[in-house]
C-alpha positions as CSV (number, residue, x, y, z in Angstrom):
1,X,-87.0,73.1,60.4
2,X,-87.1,75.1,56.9
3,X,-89.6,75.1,55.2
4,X,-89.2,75.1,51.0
5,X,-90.6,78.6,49.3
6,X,-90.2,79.2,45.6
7,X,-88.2,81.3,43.9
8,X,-89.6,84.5,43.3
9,X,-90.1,86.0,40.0
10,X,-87.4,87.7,39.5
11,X,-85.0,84.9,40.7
12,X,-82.8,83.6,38.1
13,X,-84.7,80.0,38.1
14,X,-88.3,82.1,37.9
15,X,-86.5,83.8,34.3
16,X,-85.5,80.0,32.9
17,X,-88.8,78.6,33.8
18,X,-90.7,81.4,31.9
19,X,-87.8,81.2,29.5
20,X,-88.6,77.6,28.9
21,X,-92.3,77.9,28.4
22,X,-91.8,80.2,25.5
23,X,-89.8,78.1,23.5
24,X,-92.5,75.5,24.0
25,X,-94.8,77.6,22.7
26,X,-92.2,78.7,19.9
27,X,-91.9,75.2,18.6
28,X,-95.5,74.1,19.0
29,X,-96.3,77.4,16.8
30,X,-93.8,76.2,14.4
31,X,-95.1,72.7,14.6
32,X,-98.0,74.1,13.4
33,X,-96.5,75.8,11.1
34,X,-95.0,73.1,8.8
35,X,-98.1,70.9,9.7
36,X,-100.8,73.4,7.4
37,X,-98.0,74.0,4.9
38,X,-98.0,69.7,4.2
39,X,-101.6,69.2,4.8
40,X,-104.5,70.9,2.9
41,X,-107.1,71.8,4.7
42,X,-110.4,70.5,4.1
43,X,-112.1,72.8,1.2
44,X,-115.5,71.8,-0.9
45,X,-113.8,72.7,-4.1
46,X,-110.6,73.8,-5.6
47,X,-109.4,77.4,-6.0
48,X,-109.6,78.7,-9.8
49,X,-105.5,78.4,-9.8
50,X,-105.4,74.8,-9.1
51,X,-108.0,74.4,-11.4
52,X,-105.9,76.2,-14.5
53,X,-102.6,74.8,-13.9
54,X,-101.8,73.1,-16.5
55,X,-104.3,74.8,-19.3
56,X,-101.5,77.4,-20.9
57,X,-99.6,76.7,-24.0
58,X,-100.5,74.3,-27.5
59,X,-99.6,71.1,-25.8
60,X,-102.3,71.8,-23.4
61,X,-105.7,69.6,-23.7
62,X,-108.4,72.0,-23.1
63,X,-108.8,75.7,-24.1
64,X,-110.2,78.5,-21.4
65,X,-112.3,81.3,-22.7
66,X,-112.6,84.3,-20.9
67,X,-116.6,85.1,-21.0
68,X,-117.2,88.8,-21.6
69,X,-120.2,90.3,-24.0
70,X,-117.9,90.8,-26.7
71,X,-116.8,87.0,-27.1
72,X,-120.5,85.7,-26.8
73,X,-121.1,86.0,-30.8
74,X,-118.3,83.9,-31.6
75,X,-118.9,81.6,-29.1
76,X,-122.4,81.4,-30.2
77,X,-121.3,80.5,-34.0
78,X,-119.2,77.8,-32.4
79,X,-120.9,73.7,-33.2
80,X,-123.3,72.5,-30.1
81,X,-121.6,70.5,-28.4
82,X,-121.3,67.0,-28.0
83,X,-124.6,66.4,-25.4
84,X,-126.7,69.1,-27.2
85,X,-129.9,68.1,-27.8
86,X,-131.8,69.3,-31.0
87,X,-135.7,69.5,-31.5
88,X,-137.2,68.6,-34.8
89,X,-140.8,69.1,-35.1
90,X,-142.9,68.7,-38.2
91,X,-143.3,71.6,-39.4
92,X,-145.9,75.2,-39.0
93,X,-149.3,74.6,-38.3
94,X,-151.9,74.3,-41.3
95,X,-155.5,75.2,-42.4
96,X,-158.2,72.1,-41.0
97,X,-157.9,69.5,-42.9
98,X,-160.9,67.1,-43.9
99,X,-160.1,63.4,-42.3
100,X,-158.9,60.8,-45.5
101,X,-160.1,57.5,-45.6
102,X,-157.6,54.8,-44.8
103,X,-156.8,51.1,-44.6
104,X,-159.1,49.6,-41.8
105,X,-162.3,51.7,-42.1
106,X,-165.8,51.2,-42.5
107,X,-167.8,52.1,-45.2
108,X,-171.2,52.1,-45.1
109,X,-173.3,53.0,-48.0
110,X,-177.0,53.9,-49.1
111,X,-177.8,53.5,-52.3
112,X,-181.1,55.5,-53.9
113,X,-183.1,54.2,-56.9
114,X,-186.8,54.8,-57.9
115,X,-187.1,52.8,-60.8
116,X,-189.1,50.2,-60.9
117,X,-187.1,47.3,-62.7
118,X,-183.8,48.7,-60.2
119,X,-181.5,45.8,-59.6
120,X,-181.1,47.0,-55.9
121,X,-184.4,47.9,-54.5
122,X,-188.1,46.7,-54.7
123,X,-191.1,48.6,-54.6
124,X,-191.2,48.8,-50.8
125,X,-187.9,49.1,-50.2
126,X,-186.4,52.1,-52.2
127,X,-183.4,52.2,-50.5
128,X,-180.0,49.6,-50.4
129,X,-178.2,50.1,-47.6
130,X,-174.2,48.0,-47.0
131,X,-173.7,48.7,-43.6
132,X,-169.8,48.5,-42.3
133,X,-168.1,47.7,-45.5
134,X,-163.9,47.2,-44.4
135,X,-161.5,49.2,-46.6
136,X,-159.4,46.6,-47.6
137,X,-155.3,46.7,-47.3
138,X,-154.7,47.9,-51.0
139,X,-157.7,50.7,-50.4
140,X,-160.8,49.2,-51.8
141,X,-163.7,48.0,-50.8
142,X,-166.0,45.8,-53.2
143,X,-169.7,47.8,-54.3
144,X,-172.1,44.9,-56.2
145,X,-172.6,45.2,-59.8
146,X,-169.7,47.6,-60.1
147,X,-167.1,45.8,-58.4
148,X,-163.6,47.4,-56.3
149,X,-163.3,50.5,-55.9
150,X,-159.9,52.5,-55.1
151,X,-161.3,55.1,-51.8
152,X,-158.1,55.4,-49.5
153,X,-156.2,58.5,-49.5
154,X,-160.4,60.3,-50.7
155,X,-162.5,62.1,-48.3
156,X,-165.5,60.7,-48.2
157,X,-167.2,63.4,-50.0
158,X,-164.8,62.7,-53.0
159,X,-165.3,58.7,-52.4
160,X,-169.1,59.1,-52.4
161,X,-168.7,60.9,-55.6
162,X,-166.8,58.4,-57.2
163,X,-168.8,55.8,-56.4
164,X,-172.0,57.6,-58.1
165,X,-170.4,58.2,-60.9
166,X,-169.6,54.4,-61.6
167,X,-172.9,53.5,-60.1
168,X,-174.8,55.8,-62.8
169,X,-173.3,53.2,-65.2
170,X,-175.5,50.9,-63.9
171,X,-178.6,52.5,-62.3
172,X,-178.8,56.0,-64.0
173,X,-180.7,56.9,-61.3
174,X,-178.7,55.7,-58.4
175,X,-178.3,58.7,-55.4
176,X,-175.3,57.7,-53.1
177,X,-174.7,58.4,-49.4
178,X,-171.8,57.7,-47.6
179,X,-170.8,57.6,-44.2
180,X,-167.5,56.2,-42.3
181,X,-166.2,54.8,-39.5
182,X,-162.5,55.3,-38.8
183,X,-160.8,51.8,-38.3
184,X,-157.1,51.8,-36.3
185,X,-155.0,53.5,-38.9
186,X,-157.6,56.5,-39.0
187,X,-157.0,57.1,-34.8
188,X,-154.9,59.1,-32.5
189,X,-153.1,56.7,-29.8
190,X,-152.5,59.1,-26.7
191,X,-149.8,57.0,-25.4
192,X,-148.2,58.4,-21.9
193,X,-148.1,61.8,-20.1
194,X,-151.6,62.4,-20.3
195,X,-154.4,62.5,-18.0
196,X,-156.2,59.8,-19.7
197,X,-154.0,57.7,-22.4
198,X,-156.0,56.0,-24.7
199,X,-157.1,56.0,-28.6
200,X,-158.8,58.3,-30.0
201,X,-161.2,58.2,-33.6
202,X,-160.5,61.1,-36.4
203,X,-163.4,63.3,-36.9
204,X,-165.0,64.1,-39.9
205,X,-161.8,67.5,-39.7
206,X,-158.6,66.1,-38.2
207,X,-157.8,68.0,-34.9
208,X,-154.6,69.9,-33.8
209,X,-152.4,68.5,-31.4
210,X,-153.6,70.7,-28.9
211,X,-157.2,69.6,-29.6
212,X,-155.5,66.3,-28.7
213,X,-154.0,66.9,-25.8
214,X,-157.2,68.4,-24.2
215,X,-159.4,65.5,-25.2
216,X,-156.7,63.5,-23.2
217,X,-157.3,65.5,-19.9
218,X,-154.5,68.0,-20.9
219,X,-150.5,66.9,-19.6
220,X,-149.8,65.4,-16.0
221,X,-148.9,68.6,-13.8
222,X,-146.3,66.3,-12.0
223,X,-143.7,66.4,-15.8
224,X,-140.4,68.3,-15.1
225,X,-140.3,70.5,-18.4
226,X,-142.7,68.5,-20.0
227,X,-141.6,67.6,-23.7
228,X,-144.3,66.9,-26.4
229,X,-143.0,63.9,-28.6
230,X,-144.8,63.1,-32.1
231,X,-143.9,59.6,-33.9
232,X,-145.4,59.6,-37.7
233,X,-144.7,57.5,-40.4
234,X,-141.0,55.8,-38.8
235,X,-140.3,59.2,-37.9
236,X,-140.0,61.2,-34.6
237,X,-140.7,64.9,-33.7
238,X,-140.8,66.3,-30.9
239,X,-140.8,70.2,-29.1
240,X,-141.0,71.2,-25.6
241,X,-144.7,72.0,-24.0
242,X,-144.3,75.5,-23.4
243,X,-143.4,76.3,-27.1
244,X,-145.9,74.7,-28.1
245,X,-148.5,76.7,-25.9
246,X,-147.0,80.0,-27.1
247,X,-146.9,79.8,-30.5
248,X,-150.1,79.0,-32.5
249,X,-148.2,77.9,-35.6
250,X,-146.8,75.1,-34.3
251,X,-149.9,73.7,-33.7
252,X,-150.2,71.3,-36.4
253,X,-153.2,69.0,-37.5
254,X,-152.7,65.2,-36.9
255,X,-153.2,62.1,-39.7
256,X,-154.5,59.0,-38.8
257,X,-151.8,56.5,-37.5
258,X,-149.9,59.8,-35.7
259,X,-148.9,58.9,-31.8
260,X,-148.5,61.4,-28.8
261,X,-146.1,61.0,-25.8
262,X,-145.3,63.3,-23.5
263,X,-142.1,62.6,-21.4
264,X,-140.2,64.8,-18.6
265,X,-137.3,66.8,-19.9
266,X,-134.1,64.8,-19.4
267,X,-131.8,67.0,-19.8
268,X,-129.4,67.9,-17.3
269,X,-126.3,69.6,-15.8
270,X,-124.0,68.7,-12.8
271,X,-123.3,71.5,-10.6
272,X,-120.0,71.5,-7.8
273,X,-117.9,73.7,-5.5
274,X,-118.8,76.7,-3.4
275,X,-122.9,77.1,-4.1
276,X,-125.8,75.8,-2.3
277,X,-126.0,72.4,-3.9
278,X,-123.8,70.2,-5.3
279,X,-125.8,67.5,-7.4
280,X,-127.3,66.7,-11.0
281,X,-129.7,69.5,-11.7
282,X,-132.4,69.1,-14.6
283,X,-133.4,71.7,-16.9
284,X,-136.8,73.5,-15.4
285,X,-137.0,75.1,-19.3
286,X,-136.1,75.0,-22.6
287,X,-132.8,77.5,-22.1
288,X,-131.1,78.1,-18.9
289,X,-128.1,80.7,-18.6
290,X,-125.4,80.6,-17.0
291,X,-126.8,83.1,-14.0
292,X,-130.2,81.0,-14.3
293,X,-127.7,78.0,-13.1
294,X,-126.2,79.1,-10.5
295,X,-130.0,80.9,-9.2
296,X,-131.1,77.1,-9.2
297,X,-128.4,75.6,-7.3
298,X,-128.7,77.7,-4.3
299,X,-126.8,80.7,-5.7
300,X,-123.0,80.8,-4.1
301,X,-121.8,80.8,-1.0
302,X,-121.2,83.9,0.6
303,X,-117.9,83.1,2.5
304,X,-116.1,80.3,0.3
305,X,-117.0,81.0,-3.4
306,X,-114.6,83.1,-5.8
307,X,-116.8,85.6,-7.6
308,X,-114.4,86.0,-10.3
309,X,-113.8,81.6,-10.3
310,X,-117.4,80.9,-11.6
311,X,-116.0,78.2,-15.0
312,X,-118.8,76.2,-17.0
313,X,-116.7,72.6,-18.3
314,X,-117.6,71.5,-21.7
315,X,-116.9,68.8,-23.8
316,X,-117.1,69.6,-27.8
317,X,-116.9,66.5,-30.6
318,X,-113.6,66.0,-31.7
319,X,-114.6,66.4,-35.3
320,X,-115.7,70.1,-34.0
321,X,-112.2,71.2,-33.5
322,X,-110.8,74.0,-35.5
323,X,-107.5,75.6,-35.4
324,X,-109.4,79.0,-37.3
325,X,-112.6,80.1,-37.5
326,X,-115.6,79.9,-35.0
327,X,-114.6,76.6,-33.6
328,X,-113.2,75.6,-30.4
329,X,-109.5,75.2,-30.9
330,X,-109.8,71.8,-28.4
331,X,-112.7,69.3,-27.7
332,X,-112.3,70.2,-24.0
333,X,-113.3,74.0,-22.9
334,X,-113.1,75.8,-20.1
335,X,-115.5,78.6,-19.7
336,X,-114.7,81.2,-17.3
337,X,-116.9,84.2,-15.5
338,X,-116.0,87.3,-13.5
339,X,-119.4,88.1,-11.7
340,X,-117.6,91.1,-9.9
341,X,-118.4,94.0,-13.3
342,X,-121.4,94.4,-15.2
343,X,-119.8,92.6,-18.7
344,X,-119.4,88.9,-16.6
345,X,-122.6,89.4,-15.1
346,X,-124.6,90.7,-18.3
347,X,-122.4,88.2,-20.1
348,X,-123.3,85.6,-17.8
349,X,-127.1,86.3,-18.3
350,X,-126.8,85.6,-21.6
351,X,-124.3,82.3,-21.7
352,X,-127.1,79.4,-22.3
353,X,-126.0,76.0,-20.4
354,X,-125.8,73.2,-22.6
355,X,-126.7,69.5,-21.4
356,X,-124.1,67.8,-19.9
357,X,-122.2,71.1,-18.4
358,X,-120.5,71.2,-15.6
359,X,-121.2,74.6,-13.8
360,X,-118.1,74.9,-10.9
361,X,-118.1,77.5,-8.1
362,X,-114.3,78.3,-7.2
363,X,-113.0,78.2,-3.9
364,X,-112.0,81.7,-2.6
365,X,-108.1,81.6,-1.0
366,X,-109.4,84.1,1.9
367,X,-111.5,81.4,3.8
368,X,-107.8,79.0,3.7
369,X,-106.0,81.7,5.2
370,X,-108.9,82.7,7.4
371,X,-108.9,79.0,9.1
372,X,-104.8,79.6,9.3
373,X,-105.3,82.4,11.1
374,X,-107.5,80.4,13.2
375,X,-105.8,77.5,13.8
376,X,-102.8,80.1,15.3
377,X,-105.1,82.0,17.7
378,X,-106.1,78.7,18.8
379,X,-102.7,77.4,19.1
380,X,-101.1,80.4,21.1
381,X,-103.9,80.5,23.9
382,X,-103.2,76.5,24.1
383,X,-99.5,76.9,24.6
């Protein structure tokens, strides 16, 4: 009886059987090969190649601009684009102003006469008082034995003149006092964003908007980039908060009729690829940059993003365009950063982010070829 051994090593059927186990390996390697050349593997964004292909030449549809310090003057002349938002506010603040009497208040009077044949008073009662008088809706109210008198638009200083002066024609010795009560078109309506939203009456000296606002209870603390909104005669104004705070002449006095709202900034941007967050992001202030953007989102990511891939996408009105001048030669534009020098990064500080942006973080092509490399290690300690 013989028993079976196997060949030893150096046999010729040991060579083809270790012969034969390299060209599996061989052709699994080359398997794998041809597999990550037809497939792309999985990436969060696109590289800053696949992203310009297709952007060179006058058929093109968008225009890229190269971001440096010297181009930021002429892209700063260029239109805002077509999501810009622009703030209109009244105007700079002014001296205080005495409150004017409008439709809808009360007038009271008090008429003085000593005389004893007066055709108001008596003897024991040297005084005629017209308590709560109503300004009517063409601005007068109705005085006996003088008849209507015009007092909107007056101060009541100049409307208690006035009246004096007519009711001397009657009662030489009349002496007038006047006081009033402001009716709904001489108020304040705090309408939102407020601690306490309400109405509030003029005094005698119409206040500032601040003066407003702190009567209210001051602006919720929960508003995003709170913005102050003013609506006066069909018309609406509005500034953001913090402006507002820092500069005192913007701090204008309010008229009778004026309404306050204070909503959360709206404004937003979208941000994608290779950074911390990939998501709407709203404006925390008035201006952002483009560095302030990316700080927001997270900043970029250390071992995908392309430091010189960083592109802000903007969308301009077509009536914008311009083939000379400081326009943008096409309504779609492609903003692009090189945060590896001082000029993109001091550039970058000083690009503002408009509403509607999109801020993209490039892929790097060194994380691709690092998961190639991968994938091969892998493969040649499977095979």
């Amino acid at each position: 009886m013989h028993l079976a051994h196997d060949p030893l090593p150096g046999t010729m059927t040991g060579t083809l059987r270790f012969s034969a186990r390299g060209w599996v390996r061989a052709i699994g390697l080359m398997l794998l090969v041809l597999t990550v050349s037809a497939c792309s593997l999985p990436r969060s964004a696109a590289m800053q190649s696949e992203v310009l292909r297709g952007t060179q030449g006058d058929e093109s549809d968008f225009q890229v601009v190269e971001v440096t310090r010297d181009a930021l003057d002429e892209i700063g002349a260029w239109p805002r684009p077509a999501g810009a938002v622009r703030y209109s506010w009244v105007g700079t603040g002014a001296s205080a102003t005495t409150r004017l009497i409008r439709a809808g208040d009360l007038i009271t009077l008090a008429i003085w006469d000593s005389q004893d044949t007066s055709l108001l008073t008596t003897q024991e009662q040297r005084v005629a008082d017209m308590a709560d008088i109503s300004v009517s809706t063409s601005g007068r109210i109705f005085v006996p034995y003088v008849g209507e008198i015009m007092v909107a638009g007056m101060t009541a200083d100049a409307a208690r003149r006035d009246i004096q002066e007519q009711m001397e024609m009657i009662v030489p010795d009349a002496q007038v006092q006047l006081s009033v009560s402001p009716g709904s078109e001489n108020t304040i309506d705090m309408v939102t964003g407020v601690a306490s939203p309400g109405r509030i009456p003029l005094t005698e000296i119409s206040p500032t908007i601040l003066t407003a606002l702190s009567e209210a209870g001051g602006i919720n603390a929960n508003l995003r980039n709170p913005l102050v909104r003013l609506q006066r005669a069909g018309h609406s104004y509005a500034i953001p908060a913090n402006r507002l705070f820092s500069d005192p002449s913007q701090d204008i006095q309010l008229r009778g009729g004026d309404r306050i709202l204070v909503e959360q900034d709206q404004r937003n941007f979208i941000a994608l690829g290779a950074a911390g967050r990939q998501e709407v992001v709203y404006f925390e202030r008035e201006d952002i940059s483009a560095l302030d953007a990316l700080s927001t989102i997270g900043g970029l990511s250390s071992a995908r993003a392309d430091l010189q891939g960083v592109m802000v996408l903007r969308e301009y009105e077509a009536s914008d365009v311009r083939e000379e001048g400081a326009y943008p030669r096409k309504p779609q534009v492609i903003f692009s950063f090189d945060l590896t020098n001082a000029d993109g990064l001091f550039a970058a500080q000083r690009f503002l982010i408009e509403p509607d942006d999109v801020v993209l973080a490039t892929e790097s092509p060194a994380p691709a070829f690092t998961q190639v490399l991968s994938l091969f290690r892998t493969a040649s300690n499977t095979f």
